[in-house]
C-alpha positions in Angstrom: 60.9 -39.6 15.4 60.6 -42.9 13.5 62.0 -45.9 14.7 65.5 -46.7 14.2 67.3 -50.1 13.0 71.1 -50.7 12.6 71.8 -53.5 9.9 75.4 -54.7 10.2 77.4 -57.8 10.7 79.4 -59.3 13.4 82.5 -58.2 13.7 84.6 -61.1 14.2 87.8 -59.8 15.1 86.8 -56.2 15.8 83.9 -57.6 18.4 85.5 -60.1 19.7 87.0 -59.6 23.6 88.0 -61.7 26.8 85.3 -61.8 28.8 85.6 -60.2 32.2 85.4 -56.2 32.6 88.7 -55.7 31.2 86.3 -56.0 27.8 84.7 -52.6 28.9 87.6 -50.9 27.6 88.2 -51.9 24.6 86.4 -50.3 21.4 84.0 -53.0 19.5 81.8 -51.6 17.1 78.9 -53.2 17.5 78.5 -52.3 21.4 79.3 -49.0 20.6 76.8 -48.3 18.1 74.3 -48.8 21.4 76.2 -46.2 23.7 75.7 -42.7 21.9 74.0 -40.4 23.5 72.7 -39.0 20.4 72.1 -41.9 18.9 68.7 -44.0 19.7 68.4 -47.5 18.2 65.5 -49.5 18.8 66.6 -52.5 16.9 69.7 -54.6 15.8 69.8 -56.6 13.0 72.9 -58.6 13.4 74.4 -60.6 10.6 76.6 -63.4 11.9 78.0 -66.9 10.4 76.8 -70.2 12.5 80.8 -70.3 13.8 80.0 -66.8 15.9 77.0 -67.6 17.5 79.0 -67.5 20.3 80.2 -64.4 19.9 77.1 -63.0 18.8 75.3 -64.2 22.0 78.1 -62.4 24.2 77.6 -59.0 21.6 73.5 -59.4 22.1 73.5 -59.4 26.2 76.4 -56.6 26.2 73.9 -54.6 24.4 71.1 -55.4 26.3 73.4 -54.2 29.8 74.0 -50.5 27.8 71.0 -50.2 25.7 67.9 -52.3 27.1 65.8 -50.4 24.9 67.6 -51.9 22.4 65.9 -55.1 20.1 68.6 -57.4 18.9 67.9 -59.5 15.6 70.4 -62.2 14.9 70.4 -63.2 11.9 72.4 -65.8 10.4 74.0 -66.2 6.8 76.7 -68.6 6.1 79.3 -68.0 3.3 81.0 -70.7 1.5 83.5 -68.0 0.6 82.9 -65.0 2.7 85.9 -63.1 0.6 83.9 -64.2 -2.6 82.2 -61.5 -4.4 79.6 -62.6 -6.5 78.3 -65.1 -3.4 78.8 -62.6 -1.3 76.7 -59.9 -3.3 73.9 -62.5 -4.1 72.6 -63.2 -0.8 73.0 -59.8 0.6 70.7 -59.2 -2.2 68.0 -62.5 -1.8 68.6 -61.1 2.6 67.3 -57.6 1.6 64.8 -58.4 -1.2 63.0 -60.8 1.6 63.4 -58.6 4.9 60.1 -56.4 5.4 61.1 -53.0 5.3 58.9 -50.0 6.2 60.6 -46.6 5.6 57.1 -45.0 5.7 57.5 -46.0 9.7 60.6 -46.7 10.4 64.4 -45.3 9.6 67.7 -47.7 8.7 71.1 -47.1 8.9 73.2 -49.8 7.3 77.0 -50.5 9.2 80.2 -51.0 7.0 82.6 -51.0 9.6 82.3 -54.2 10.2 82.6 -57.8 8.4 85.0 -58.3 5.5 86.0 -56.0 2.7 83.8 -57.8 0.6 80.6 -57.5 2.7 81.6 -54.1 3.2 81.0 -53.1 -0.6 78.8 -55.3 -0.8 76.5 -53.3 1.5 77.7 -50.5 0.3 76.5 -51.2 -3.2 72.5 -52.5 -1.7 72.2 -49.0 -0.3 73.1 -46.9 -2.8 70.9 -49.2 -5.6 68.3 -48.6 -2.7 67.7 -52.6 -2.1 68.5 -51.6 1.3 66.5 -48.3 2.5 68.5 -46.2 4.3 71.5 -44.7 4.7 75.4 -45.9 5.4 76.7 -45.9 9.0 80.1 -45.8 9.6 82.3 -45.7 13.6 85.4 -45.5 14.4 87.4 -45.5 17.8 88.3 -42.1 19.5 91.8 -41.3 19.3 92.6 -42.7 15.7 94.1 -46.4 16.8 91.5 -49.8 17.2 91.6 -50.8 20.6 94.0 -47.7 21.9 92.9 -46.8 25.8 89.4 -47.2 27.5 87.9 -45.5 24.9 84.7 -47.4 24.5 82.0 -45.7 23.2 84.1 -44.5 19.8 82.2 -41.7 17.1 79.4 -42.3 14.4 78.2 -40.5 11.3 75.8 -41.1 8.8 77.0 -41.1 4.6 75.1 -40.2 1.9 75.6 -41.9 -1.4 75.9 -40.9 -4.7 78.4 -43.8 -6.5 77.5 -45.4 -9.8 76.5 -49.4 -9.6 79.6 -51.9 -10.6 79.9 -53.3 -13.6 80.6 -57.0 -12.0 77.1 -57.1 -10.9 75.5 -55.9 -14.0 74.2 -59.1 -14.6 72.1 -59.8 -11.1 71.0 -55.6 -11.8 70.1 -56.5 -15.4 67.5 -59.6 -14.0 66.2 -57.2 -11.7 65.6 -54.7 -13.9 63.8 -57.3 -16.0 61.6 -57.7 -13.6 61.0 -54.5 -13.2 59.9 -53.7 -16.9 57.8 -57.1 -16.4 56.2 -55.3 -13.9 55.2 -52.4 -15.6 54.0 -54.1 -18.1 51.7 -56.0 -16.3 53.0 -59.3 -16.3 52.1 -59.2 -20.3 54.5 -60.5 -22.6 54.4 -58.0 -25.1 56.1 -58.3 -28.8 56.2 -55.1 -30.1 60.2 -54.6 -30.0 59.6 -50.3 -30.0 57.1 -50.7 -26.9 59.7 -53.1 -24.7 62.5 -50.7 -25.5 60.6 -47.7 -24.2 59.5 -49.9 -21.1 63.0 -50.1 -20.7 63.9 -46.6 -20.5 61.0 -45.6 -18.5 62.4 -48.7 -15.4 65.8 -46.7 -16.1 64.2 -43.3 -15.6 62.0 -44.7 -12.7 65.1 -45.6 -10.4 67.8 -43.3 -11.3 65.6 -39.9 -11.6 63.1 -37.8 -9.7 62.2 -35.2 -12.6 59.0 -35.1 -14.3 57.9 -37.6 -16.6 55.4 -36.8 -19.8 53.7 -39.5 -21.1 51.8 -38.4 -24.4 49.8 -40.8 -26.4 46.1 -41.1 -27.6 43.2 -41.3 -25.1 43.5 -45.3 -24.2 46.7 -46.1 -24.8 47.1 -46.6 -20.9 48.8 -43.7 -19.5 46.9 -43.7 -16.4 47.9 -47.4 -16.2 51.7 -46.9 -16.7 51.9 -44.0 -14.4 50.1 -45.7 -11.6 52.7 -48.9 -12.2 55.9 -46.5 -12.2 54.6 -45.4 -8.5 53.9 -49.4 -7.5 57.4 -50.0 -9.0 59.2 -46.9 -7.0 57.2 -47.7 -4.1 58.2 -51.8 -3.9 61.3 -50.3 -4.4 61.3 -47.9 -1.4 61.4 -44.4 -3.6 58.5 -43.0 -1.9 56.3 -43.3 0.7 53.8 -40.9 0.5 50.5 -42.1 -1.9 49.7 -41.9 -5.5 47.6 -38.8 -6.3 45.8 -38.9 -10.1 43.4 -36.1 -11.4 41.9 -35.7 -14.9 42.4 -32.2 -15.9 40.2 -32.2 -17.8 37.6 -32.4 -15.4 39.1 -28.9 -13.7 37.4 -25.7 -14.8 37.1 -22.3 -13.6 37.8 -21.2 -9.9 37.3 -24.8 -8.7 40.7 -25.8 -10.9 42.6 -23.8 -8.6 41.0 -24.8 -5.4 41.2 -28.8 -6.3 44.6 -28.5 -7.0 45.8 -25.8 -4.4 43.7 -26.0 -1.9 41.8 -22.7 -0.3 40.9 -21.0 3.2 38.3 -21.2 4.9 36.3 -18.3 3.7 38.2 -17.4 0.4 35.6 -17.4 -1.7 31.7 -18.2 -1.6 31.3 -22.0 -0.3 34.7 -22.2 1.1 33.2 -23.3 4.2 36.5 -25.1 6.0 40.5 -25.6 4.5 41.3 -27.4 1.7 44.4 -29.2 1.0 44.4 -29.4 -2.2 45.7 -32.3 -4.6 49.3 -30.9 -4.8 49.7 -31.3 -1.2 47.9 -34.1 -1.0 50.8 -35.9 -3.1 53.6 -35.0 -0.9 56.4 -37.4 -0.7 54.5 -39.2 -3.2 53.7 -39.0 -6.8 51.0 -36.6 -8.4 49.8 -37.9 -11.7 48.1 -34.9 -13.6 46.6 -36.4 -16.9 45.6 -34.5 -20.0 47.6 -31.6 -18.2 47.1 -29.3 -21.6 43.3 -29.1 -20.9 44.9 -26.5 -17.1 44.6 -23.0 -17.6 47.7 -20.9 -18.5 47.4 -19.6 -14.6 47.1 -23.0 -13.1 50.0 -23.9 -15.3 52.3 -21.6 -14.2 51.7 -22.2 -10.5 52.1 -25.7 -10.8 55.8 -24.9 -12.9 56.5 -23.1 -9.5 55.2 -25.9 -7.4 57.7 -28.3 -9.0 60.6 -26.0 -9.5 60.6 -25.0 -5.6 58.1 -27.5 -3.8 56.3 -24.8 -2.9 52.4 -22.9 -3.6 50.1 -20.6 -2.6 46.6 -22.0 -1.4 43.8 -19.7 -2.6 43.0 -17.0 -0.3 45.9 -17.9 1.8 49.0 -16.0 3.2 50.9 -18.2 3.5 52.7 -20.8 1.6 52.0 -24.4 1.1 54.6 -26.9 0.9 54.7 -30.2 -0.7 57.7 -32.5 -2.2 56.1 -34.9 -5.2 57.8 -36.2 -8.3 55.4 -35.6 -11.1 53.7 -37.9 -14.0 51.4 -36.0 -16.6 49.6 -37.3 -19.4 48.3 -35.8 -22.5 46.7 -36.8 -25.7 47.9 -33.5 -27.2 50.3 -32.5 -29.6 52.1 -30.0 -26.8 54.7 -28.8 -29.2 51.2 -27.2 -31.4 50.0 -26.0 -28.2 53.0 -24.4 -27.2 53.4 -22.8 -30.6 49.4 -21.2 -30.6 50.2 -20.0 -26.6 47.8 -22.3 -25.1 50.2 -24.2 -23.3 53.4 -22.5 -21.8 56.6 -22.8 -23.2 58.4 -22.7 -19.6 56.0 -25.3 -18.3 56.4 -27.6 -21.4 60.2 -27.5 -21.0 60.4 -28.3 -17.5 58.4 -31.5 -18.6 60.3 -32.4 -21.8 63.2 -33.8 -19.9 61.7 -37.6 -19.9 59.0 -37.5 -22.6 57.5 -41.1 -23.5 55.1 -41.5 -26.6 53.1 -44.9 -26.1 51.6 -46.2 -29.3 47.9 -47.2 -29.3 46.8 -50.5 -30.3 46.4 -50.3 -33.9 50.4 -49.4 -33.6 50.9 -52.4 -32.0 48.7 -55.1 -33.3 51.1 -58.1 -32.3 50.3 -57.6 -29.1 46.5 -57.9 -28.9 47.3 -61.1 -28.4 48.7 -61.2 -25.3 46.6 -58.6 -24.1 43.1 -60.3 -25.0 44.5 -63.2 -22.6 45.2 -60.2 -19.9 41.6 -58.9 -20.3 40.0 -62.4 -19.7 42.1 -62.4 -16.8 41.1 -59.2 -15.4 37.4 -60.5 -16.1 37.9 -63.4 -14.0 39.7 -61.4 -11.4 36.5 -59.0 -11.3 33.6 -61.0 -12.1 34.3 -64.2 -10.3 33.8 -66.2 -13.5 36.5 -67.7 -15.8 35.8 -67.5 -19.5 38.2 -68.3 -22.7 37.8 -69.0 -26.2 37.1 -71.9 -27.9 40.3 -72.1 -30.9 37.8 -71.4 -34.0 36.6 -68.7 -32.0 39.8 -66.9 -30.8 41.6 -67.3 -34.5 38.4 -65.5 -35.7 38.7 -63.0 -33.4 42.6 -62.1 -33.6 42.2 -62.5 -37.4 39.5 -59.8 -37.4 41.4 -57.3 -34.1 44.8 -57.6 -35.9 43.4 -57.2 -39.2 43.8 -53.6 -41.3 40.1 -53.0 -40.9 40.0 -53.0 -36.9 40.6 -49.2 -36.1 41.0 -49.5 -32.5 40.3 -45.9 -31.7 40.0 -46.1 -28.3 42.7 -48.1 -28.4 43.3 -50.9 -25.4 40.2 -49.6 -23.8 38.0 -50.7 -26.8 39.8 -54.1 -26.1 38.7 -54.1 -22.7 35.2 -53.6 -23.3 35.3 -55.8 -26.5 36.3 -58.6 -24.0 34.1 -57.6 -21.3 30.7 -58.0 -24.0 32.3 -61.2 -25.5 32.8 -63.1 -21.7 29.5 -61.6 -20.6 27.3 -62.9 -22.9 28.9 -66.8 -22.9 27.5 -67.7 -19.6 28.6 -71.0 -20.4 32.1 -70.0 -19.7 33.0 -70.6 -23.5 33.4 -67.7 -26.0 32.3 -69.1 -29.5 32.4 -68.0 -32.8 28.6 -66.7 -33.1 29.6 -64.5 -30.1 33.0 -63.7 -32.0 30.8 -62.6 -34.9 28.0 -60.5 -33.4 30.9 -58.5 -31.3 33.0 -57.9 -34.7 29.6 -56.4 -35.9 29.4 -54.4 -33.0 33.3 -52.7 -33.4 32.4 -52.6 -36.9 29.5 -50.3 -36.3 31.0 -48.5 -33.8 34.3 -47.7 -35.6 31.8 -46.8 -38.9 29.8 -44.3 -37.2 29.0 -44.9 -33.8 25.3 -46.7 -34.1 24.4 -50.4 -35.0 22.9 -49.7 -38.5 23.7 -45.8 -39.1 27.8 -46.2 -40.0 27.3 -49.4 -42.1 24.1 -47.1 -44.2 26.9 -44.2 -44.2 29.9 -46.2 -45.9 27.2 -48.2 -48.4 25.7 -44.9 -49.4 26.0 -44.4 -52.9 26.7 -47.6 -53.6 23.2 -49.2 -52.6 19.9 -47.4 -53.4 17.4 -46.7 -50.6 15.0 -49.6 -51.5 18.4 -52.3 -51.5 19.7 -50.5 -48.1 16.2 -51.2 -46.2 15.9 -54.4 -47.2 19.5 -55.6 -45.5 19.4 -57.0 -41.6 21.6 -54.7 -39.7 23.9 -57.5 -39.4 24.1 -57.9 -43.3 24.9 -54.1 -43.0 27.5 -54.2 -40.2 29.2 -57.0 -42.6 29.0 -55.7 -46.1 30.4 -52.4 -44.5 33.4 -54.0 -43.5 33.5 -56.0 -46.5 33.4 -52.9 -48.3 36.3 -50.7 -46.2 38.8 -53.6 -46.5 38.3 -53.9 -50.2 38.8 -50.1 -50.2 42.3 -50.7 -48.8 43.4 -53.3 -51.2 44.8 -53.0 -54.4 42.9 -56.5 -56.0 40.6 -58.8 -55.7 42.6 -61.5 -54.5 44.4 -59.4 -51.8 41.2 -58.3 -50.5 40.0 -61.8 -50.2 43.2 -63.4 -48.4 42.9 -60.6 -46.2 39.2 -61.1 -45.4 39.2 -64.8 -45.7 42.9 -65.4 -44.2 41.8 -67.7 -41.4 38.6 -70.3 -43.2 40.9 -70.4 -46.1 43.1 -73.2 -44.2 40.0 -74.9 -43.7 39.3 -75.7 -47.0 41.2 -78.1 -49.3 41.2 -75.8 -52.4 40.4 -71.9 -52.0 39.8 -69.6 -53.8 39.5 -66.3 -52.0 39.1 -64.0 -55.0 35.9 -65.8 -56.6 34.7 -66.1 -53.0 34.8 -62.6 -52.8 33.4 -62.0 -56.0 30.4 -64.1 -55.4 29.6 -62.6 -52.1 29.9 -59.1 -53.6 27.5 -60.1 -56.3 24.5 -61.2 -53.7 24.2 -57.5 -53.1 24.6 -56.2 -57.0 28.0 -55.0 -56.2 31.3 -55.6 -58.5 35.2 -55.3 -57.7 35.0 -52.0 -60.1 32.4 -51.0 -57.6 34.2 -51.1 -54.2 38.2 -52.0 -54.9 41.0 -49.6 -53.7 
């Protein structure tokens, strides 16, 4: 058995006795809590104002006489208005947001008999939000009346809670749960008013719900990131205690799928050479993140339904079952509605997962917060490399102008980012990120997001419009930059647009502009018109 600690306060009029043995015979809460045979506490926490210590002291060695196994804690918190609900409330809170619990290790009960009304809902409402992990204890005296006959020892029971939280504390809820949605996010103050409101509803979902949650979204958008943040968040928040189990599906195939997440027998098939847990139990009292889940087999599907219908599996080659208790995350970057609909994915499954479904946008969705994000990455770059780096101004405006621009693609969506960032700070050993660097990485992304090689996507989109002889006689950086010159005049409807778009930063620079003739006379260095490349 874990470790048990009571949490409760003083009672001041309920503990409170003569002293001599005639106290022996009179019901106080607190004592009695120690004297139950079935009952084994190893440590009190006892909550008392600075006008009790007295009181508390006499409590604490009365204890110690019926219960020296027992540890008691005072701790004291003063009220300027102990019938005062919002004061009340607020350091209860701040007193179980700093006290270092361990449910992994240890169990809690948390005692409402005593203290004031106030305290008592108070406590009441910290359990049930799960600020305070464990359950409610509640005693009472033997025979129905306070203080009626040497009845000392009194009866206990434990409560379960299932109560809604009050609408007089929304506000101190509301802060935390902004905190909480900061913390998913990050710590990244994102703008994109679509992508906070989901955050939102995910924190909600997070707290308040154990079912499955689907994240679907393209490959990048940070799935695995989110789901491994939602555990962190249930975990700080005492949800779980058992770990954070992720697998790629996509790396499953065959006979080793159901083995990996299953677990086998010794012996159960060829190689089997000792048991396997498996990943599934692995997870238990924890959270199992199973990304691009449409990539499992229809069988492996359907035992994994089973698993988190009834908590329960078969191991291959075993007789028996397995059990394991995990709240479920899966990813996908597939359309599972399609895949339902051609019978690669089952329809049972898919329902069972469509209860809390969450599309995340990738980054060209989203382009107001690359931003924020490209200070995040130079952060995780210090963080890994050891090394700060950051932008000189000219530099950065380049670069946002170019990332948040029509032409960037952002296929891989924030992991392109990441790796754009990672290039960029690597080669500026100075520690300074300037625009010569900002330029040669737009060429790369260019290139990359035209074709996939350094010179062969910029030849592809400037086929047909340059001859062979004008095509090998262009540096492959004139070829990465014509390419996208050409693209983003391909998705304007004029000159001039195309030019404010391409030239929307430099053009502040200059006293007088003129983006269209600019345009127009860099076209013409390569023999190319407007007629030639416009949308």
């Amino acid at each position: 058995m874990k470790p048990l600690t009571v949490i409760g306060f003083l009672g001041s009029t309920l503990d409170a006795a003569k002293s001599g043995p005639d106290r022996w015979g009179r019901w106080r809460p607190s004592v009695s809590i120690c004297m139950q045979d079935d009952l084994r506490i190893d440590r009190f926490v006892l909550i008392h104002a600075d006008q009790h210590r007295r009181l508390a002291e006499t409590i604490t060695q009365d204890i110690g006489d019926v219960s020296p196994e027992t540890e008691v804690a005072p701790q004291v918190l003063n009220f300027d208005d102990p019938w005062d609900f919002e004061e009340v409330y607020t350091k209860l809170l701040d007193f179980a947001l700093s006290f270092p619990f361990d449910p992994d290790n240890n169990d809690y009960l948390i005692h409402i008999t005593t203290g004031t009304h106030v305290a008592q809902i108070c406590l009441f409402l910290l359990t049930e939000a799960r600020f305070l992990p464990g359950k409610l204890l509640q005693t009472q005296p033997r025979g129905g009346r306070r203080g009626s006959g040497p009845q000392p020892i009194g009866r206990w029971s434990a409560i379960d809670l299932d109560l809604s939280r009050y609408d007089s504390i929304a506000t101190r809820f509301a802060e935390t749960s902004a905190q909480s949605t900061h913390f998913l996010k990050n710590g990244i103050e994102t703008l994109n008013s679509d992508f906070n409101r989901m955050i939102d509803e995910i924190e909600q979902v997070a707290m308040r719900s154990r079912a499955p949650i689907l994240l679907m979204g393209p490959t990048g958008a940070g799935k695995s990131q989110l789901a491994r943040k939602i555990y962190d968040l249930k975990k700080l928040r005492h949800q779980v205690e058992g770990p954070f189990v992720e697998v790629n599906c996509a790396t499953l195939r065959g006979d080793g799928a159901m083995s990996a997440l299953f677990g086998h027998k010794k012996g159960a098939f060829t190689g089997a050479a000792q048991d396997r847990a498996g990943l599934l139990k692995s997870a238990d009292s924890g959270v199992l993140f199973l990304d691009e889940i449409g990539e499992l087999g229809l069988d492996e599907q359907a035992m994994v339904l089973r698993a988190i219908e009834e908590g329960r599996f078969l191991p291959v080659g075993a007789d028996r079952e397995a059990v394991s208790e995990f709240q479920l995350i899966a990813g996908t970057n597939r359309n599972l509605v399609e895949e339902v609909a051609s019978g690669a994915f089952r329809e049972d499954l898919f329902a069972r997962l469509n209860l809390w479904t969450f599309a995340l946008p990738g980054l060209a969705q989203r382009r107001e917060d690359i931003a924020p994000n490209l200070d995040y990455e130079l952060e995780r770059f210090a963080e890994r490399e050891g090394a700060a780096v950051t932008f000189n101004k000219e530099a950065r405006d380049n670069y946002l102008g170019f990332a948040k621009g029509a032409g960037a693609a952002w296929r891989g969506n924030f992991r392109d980012l990441a790796a754009s960032v990672t290039r960029m700070a690597t080669l500026s050993p100075a520690g300074r990120i300037d625009r010569g660097a900002v330029e040669q990485e737009i060429a790369r992304l260019t290139a990359l997001w035209s074709g996939g090689t350094q010179t062969g996507g910029a030849a592809d989109t400037l086929t047909g419009l340059l001859d062979e002889a004008k095509l090998a006689q262009l540096d492959p950086f004139d070829r990465v930059q014509l390419a996208f010159v050409v693209q983003t005049c391909g998705q304007c409807r004029s000159l001039s647009e195309a030019g404010r778009m391409l030239f929307q930063h430099s053009r502040t620079q200059r006293k007088s502009t003129n983006d269209a003739d600019r345009l127009r006379k860099y076209l013409a260095r390569f023999d190319l018109a407007w007629s030639d490349v416009g949308g």
